[in-house]
Every structure is written in structure tokens, then in C-alpha cells.
TORTI-220993 format. One record per residue (C-alpha): residue in three letters; z, x, y. Coordinates in steps of 0.001 Angstrom, whole numbers, plus 500000, padded with zeros to 6 digits. Each point is the difference from the previous one (the first is absolute). Layout:
rec aa: ALA	w: Z	u: X	v: Y
...
END
This chain:
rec aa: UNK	w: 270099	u: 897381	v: 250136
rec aa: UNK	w: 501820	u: 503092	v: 500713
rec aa: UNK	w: 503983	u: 499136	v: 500240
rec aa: UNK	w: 500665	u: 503577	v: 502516
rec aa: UNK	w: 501020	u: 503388	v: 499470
rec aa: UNK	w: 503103	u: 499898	v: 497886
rec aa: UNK	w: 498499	u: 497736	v: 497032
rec aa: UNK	w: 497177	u: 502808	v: 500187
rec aa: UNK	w: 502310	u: 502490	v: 499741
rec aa: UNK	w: 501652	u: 498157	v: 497161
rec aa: UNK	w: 497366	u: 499661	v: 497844
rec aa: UNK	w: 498031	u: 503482	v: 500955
rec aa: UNK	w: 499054	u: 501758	v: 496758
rec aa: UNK	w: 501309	u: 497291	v: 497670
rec aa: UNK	w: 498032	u: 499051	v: 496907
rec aa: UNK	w: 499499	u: 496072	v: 500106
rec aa: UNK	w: 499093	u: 498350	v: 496196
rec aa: UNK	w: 498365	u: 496947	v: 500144
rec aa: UNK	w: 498812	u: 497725	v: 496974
rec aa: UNK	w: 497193	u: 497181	v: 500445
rec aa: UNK	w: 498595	u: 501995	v: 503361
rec aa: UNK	w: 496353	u: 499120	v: 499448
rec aa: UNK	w: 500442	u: 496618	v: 502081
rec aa: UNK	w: 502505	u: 497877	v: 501768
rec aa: UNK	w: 503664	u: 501153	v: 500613
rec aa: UNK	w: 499606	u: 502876	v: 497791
rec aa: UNK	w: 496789	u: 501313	v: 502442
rec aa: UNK	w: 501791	u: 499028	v: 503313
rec aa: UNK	w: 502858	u: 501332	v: 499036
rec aa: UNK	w: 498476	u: 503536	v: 499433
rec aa: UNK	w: 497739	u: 499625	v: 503507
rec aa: UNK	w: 504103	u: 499082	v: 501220
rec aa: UNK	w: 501500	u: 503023	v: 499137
rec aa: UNK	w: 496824	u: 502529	v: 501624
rec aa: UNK	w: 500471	u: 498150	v: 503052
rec aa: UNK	w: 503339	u: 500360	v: 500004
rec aa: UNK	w: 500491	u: 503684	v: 498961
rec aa: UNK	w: 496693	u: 501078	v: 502359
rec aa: UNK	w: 498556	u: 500719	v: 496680
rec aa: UNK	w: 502617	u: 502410	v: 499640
rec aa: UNK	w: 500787	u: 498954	v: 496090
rec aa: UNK	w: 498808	u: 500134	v: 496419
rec aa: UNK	w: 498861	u: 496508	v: 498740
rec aa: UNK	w: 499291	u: 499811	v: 495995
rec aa: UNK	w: 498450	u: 496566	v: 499675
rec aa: UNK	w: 499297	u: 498445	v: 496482
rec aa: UNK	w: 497856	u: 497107	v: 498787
rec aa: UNK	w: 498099	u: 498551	v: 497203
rec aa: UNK	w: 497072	u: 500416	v: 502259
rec aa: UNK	w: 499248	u: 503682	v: 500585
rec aa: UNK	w: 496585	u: 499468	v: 502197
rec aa: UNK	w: 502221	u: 497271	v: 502849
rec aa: UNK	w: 502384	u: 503149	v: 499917
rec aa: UNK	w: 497546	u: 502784	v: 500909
rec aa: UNK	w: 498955	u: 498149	v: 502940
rec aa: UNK	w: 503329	u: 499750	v: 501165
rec aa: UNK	w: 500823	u: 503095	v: 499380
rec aa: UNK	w: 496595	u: 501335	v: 502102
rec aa: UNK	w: 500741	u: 497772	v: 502881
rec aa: UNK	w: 503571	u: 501450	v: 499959
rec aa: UNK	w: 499363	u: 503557	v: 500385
rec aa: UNK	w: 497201	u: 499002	v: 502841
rec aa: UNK	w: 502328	u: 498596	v: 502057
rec aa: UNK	w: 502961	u: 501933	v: 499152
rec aa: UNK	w: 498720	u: 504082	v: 499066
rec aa: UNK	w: 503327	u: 501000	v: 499319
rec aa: UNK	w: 500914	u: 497518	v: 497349
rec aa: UNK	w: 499764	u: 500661	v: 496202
rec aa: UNK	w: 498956	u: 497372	v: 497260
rec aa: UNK	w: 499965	u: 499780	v: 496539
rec aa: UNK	w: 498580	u: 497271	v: 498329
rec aa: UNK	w: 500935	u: 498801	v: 496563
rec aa: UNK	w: 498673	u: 497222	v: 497538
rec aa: UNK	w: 502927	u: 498766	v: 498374
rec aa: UNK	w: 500386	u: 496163	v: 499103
rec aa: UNK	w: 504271	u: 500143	v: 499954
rec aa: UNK	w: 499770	u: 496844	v: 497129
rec aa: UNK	w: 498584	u: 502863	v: 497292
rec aa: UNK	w: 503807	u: 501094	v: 500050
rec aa: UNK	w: 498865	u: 503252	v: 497649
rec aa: UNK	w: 498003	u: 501305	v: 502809
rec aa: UNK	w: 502333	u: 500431	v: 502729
rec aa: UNK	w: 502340	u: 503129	v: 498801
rec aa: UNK	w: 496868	u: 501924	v: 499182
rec aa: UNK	w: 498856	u: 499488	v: 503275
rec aa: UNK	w: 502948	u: 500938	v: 502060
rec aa: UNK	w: 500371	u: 503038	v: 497899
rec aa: UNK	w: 496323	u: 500556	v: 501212
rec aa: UNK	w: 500091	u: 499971	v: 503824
rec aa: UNK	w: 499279	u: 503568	v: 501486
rec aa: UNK	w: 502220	u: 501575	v: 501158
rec aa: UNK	w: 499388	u: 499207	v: 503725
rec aa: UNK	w: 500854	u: 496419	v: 499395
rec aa: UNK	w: 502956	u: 500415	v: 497448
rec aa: UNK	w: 502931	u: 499772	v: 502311
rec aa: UNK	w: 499689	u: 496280	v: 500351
rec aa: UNK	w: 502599	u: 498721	v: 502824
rec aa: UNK	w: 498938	u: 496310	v: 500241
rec aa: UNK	w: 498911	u: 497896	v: 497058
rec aa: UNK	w: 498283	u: 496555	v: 500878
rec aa: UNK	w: 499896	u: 497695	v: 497179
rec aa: UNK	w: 497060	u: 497616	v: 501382
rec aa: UNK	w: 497475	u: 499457	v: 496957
rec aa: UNK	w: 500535	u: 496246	v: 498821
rec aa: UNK	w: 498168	u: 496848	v: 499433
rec aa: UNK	w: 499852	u: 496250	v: 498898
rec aa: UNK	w: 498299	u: 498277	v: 497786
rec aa: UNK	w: 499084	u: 496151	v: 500355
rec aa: UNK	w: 502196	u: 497117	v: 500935
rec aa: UNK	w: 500403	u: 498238	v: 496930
rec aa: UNK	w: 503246	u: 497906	v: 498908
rec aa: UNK	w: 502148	u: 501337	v: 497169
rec aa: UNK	w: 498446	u: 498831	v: 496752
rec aa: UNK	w: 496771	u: 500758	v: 501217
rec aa: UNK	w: 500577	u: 503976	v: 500934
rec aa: UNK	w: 497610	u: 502433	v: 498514
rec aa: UNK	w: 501517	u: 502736	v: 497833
rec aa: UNK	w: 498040	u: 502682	v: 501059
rec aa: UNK	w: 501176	u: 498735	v: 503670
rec aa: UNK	w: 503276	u: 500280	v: 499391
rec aa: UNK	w: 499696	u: 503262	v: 498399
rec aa: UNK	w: 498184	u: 501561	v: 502738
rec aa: UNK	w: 502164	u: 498545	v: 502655
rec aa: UNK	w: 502930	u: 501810	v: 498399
rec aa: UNK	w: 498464	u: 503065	v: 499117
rec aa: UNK	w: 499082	u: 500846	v: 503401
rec aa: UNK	w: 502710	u: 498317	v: 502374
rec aa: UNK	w: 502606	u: 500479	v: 497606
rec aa: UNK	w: 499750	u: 502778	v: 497523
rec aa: UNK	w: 497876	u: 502313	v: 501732
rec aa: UNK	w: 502004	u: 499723	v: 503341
rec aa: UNK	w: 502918	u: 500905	v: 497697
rec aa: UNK	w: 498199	u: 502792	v: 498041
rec aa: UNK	w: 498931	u: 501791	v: 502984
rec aa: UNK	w: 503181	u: 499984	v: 501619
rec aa: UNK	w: 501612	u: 501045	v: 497340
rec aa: UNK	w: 497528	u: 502962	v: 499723
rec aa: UNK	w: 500077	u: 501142	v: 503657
rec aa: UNK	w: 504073	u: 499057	v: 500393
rec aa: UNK	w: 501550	u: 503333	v: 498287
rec aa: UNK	w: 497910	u: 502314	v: 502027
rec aa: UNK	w: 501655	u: 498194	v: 502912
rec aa: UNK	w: 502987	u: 500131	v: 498859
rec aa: UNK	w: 499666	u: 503689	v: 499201
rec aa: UNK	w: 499605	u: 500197	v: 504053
rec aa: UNK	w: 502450	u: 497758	v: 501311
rec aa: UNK	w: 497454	u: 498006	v: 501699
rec aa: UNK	w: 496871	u: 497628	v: 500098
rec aa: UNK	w: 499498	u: 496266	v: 500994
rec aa: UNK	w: 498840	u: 497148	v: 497364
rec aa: UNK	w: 497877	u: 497590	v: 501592
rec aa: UNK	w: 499393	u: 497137	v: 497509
rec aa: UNK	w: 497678	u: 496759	v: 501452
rec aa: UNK	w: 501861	u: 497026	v: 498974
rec aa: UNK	w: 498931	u: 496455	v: 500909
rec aa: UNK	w: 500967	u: 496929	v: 501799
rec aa: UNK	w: 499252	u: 498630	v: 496564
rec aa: UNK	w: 503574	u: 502311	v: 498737
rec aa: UNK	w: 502021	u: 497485	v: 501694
rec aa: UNK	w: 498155	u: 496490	v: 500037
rec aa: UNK	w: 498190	u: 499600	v: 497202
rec aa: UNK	w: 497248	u: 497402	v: 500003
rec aa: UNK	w: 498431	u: 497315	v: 497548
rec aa: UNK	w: 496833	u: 502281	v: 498677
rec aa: UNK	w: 501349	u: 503294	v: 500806
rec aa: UNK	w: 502328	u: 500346	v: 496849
rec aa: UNK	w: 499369	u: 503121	v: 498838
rec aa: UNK	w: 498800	u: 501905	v: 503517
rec aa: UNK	w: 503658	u: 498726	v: 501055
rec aa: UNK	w: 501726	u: 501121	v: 496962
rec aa: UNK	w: 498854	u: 503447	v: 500523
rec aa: UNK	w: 500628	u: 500060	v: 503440
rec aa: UNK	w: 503684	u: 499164	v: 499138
rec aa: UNK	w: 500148	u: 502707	v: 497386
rec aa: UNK	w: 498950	u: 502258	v: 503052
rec aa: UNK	w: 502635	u: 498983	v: 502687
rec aa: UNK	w: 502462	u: 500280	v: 497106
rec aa: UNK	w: 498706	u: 503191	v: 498357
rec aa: UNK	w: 500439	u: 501055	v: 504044
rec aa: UNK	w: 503505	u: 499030	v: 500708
rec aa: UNK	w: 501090	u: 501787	v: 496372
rec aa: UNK	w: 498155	u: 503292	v: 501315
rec aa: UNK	w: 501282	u: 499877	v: 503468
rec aa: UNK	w: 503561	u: 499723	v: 498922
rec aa: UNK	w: 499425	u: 502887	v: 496998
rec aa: UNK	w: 499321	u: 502193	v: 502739
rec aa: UNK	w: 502759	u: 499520	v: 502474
rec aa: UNK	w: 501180	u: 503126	v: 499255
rec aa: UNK	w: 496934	u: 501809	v: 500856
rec aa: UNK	w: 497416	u: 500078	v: 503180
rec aa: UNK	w: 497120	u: 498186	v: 498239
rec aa: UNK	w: 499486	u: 496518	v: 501759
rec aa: UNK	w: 498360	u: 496973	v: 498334
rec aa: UNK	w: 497896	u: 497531	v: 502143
rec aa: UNK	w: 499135	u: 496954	v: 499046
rec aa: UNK	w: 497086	u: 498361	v: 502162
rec aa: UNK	w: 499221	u: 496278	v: 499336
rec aa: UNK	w: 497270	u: 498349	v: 501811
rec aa: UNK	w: 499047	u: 496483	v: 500043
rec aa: UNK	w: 496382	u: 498745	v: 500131
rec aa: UNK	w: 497894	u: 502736	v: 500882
rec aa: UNK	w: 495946	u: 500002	v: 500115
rec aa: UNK	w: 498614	u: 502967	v: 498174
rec aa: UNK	w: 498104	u: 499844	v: 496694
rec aa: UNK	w: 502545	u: 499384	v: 497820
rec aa: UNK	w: 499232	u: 496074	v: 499726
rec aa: UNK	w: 496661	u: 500825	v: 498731
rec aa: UNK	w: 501579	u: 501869	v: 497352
rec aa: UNK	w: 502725	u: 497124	v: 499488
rec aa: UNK	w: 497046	u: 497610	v: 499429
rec aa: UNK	w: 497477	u: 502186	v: 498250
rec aa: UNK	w: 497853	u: 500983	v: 502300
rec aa: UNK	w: 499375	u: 495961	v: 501151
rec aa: UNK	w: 499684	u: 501015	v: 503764
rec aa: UNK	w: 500045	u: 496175	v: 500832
rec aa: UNK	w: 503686	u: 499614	v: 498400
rec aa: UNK	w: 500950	u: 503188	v: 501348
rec aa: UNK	w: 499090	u: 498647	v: 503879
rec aa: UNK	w: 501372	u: 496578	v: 499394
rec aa: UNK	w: 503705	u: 502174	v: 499533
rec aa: UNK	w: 499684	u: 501137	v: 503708
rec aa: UNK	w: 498374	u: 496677	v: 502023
rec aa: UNK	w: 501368	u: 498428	v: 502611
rec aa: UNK	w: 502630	u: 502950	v: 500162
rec aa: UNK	w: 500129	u: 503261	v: 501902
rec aa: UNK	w: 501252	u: 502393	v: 496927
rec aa: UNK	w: 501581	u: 503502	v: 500676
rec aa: UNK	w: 497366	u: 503181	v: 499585
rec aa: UNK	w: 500421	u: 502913	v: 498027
rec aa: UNK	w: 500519	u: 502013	v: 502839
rec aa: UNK	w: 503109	u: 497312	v: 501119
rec aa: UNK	w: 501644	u: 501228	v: 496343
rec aa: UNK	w: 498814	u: 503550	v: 500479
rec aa: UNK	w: 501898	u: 500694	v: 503551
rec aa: UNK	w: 503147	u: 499074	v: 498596
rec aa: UNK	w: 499687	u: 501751	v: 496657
rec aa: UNK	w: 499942	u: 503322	v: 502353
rec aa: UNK	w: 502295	u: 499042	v: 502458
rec aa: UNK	w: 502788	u: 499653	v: 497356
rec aa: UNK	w: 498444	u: 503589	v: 498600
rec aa: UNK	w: 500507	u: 501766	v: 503229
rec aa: UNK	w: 503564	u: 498779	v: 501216
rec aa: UNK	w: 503006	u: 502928	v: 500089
rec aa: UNK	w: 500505	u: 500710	v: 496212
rec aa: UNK	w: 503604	u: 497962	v: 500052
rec aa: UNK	w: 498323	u: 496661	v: 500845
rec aa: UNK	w: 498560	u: 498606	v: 497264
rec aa: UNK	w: 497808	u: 496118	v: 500918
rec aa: UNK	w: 501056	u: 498803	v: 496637
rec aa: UNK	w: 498159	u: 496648	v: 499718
rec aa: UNK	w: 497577	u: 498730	v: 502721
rec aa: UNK	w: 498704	u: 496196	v: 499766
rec aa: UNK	w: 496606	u: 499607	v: 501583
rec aa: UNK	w: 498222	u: 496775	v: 501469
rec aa: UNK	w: 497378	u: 499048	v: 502486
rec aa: UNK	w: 501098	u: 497247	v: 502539
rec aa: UNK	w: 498783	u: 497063	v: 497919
rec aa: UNK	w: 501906	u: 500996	v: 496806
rec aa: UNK	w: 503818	u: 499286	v: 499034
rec aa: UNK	w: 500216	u: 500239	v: 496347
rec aa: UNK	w: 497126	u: 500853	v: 497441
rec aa: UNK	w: 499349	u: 496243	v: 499606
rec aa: UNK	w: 500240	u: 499019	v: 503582
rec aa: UNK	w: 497287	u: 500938	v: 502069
rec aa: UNK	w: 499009	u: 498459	v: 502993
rec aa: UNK	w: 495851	u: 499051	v: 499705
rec aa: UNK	w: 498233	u: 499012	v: 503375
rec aa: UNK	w: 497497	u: 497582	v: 498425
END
């Protein structure tokens, strides 16, 4: 959805960086910001999956001939990677003005005891530490400007952790707090820091939670009537394209039948 004239105006010409844009948030999110501009805008989208990308980025300049795209594999949890390739973006796309720190995942539901290392480690790599690492890469160029917004995708799961979810929710905390440290670093300066943190929403990051076991991944959303990518996606650029004083510092995002991130209402 377009949100009028002066939120196009506001984001005309900006360069939008977006991390896990091959599906879900990250995707709608970049579809979000072409409506929104009337294509007027450079989108650089990165994934671990180059091929989802392409198509994304073909369908984008159909419907939208004056956008530009670059697409990027980068997987933000191989921490070494990311300096190299911000120092590699062409030249068209170097003057980043928004950085959206979506890529994340879970892994499994298991009670503490029974946690699987390399679950823990990933979990942290890329929520955590790669969140961190890239911010800290694109944040002096920023502040060499005097301006720029932070968008980093929290969770419900932040604020009310869950029996299952003890690692997904610690890293989600480390997030909101790694957020409220940034935001007040930068008083000083025009660089805003969002924090966005939806509640149950239905995109494919359950089947990634349980490992590709679609079944498990469905049972997460039944009887319910979850949030959609786009839902997260409309008010990631809303907060983007208000005046540059007003900064939507943390947003908390449910569908009707949700309250908390353990109490959902389930019409069965």
C-alpha cells in the first residue's frame, strides 16, 4: 500500500538495506518500500538464497522501471563476511540511508538441558552477532552523514519469553537491549533506531524453527488468524518515512486473537 505523497517524497532516492529478503518480512518489506516510494528508490536485498532473490529482484523492476536492485548473498551469521561486502557495494548503492536488520531464525523447541549446540550457536550468530556486526559496519558511515534509520526486527518473544523458546527469546532480548543502548548513543545525532516486534506471524519461518517438518510448522498457526508479512512490512516503512525528528522507537505487533506470546486465542 502506498501511504501518499509526502512518505514518497520522503523516501525518493533513498537506498533501503535489507537482510533475510528472499522470503517473509524481509521480501514484503522490500515489495513495501517500491510501493511506497512509486519505485522511486534503490533496494539492496541480501540472502543466503541468491536464485529466491533474482526473482524478486525481476518482478521488482517489472512493476516498478525506475527502481534499482542489487542483490547480494550474504548469510550475516559468517560475521567475517560482512565488512568485505559493504566495502564491495558499487558505488550506486553505497550511500546506504536505511539499514533493516531482518535476517533471523529459530531452531527447535526443546527445554534447556536438551538444546542442541550447534542450535544455540546459530541462533546467536545470526540474531545476535551478525545483527551487531553489521550495524556496527554500516553505523560510522552514518554517522559520517548525520543521518540514517536502524530498523532492527525484535520479537514478541524479547519481552515474554516462553517455555521452549529459551534461546530464540534470549536473543530477542539481546536485540531490544542492544536497541535501547544504540538509540540513546545517538541522541546527539539524527540517526533513529526502530525497533519492530511482532507477535505470531505466518510466514516460513516455523518451517525453519522445526526443520523443515511442515506439519509442526502448521500446527504453530491453527485455530489462529496470525499477522502476514506484509502486516510487519507496512509498519517497518511507515516508521521509515515519518518527518526525520519522529523517530517510532518500539512498535508491539499482534493480530486480534493474541495478547502475549503465550496467549493466543485458538477457535477450535
Amino acid at each position: 500500500m502506498s501511504f501518499g505523497s509526502k512518505a514518497a517524497q520522503r523516501l525518493a532516492n533513498k537506498t533501503i538495506l535489507i537482510t533475510g529478503a528472499s522470503a517473509g518480512i524481509g521480501k514484503a518489506t522490500a515489495y513495501e518500500f517500491a510501493d511506497a516510494s512509486h519505485g522511486e528508490i534503490k533496494l539492496i536485498l541480501t540472502a543466503r538464497r541468491l536464485d529466491k532473490l533474482q526473482l524478486i529482484k525481476d518482478d521488482l523492476i517489472k512493476t516498478y522501471p525506475a527502481i534499482k536492485v542489487h542483490i547480494v548473498t550474504l548469510d550475516v551469521s559468517k560475521l567475517s563476511t560482512i565488512a568485505p561486502f559493504v566495502t564491495s557495494l558499487p558505488s550506486e548503492f553505497s550511500d546506504i540511508d536505511v539499514l533493516v536488520n531482518n535476517a533471523g531464525l529459530a531452531l527447535g523447541r526443546d527445554p534447556v538441558g536438551d538444546i542442541l549446540p550447534q542450535d544455540i550457536e546459530q541462533m546467536f550468530q545470526t540474531n545476535v552477532f551478525g545483527l551487531i556486526t553489521l550495524t556496527q559496519t554500516i553505523l560510522p558511515h552514518f554517522k559520517s552523514k548525520n543521518s540514517g534509520d536502524i530498523v532492527n526486527l525484535g520479537s514478541i518473544a524479547g519481552r515474554d519469553p516462553y517455555p521452549g523458546g529459551a534461546i530464540y527469546c534470549a536473543t530477542k532480548s539481546a536485540v531490544k537491549s542492544f536497541s535501547h543502548v544504540l538509540r540513546k548513543e545517538l541522541i546527539n545525532t539524527k540517526i533513529r533506531v526502530l525497533e519492530v516486534d511482532p507477535g505470531n506471524v505466518e510466514t516460513e519461518f516455523s518451517i525453519t524453527r522445526f526443520k523443515g517438518d511442515v506439519s509442526k510448522a502448521n500446527d504453530v498457526y491453527k485455530g489462529t488468524e496470525p499477522l502476514i508479512a506484509e502486516d510487519i512490512a507496512e509498519i517497518i516503512v511507515f516508521g521509515v518515512s515519518r518527518n526525520q525528528n519522529t523517530v517510532i522507537a518500539e512498535t508491539l505487533v499482534f493480530a486480534t486473537n493474541q495478547a502475549s506470546a503465550s496467549h493466543l486465542y485458538r477457535n477450535e
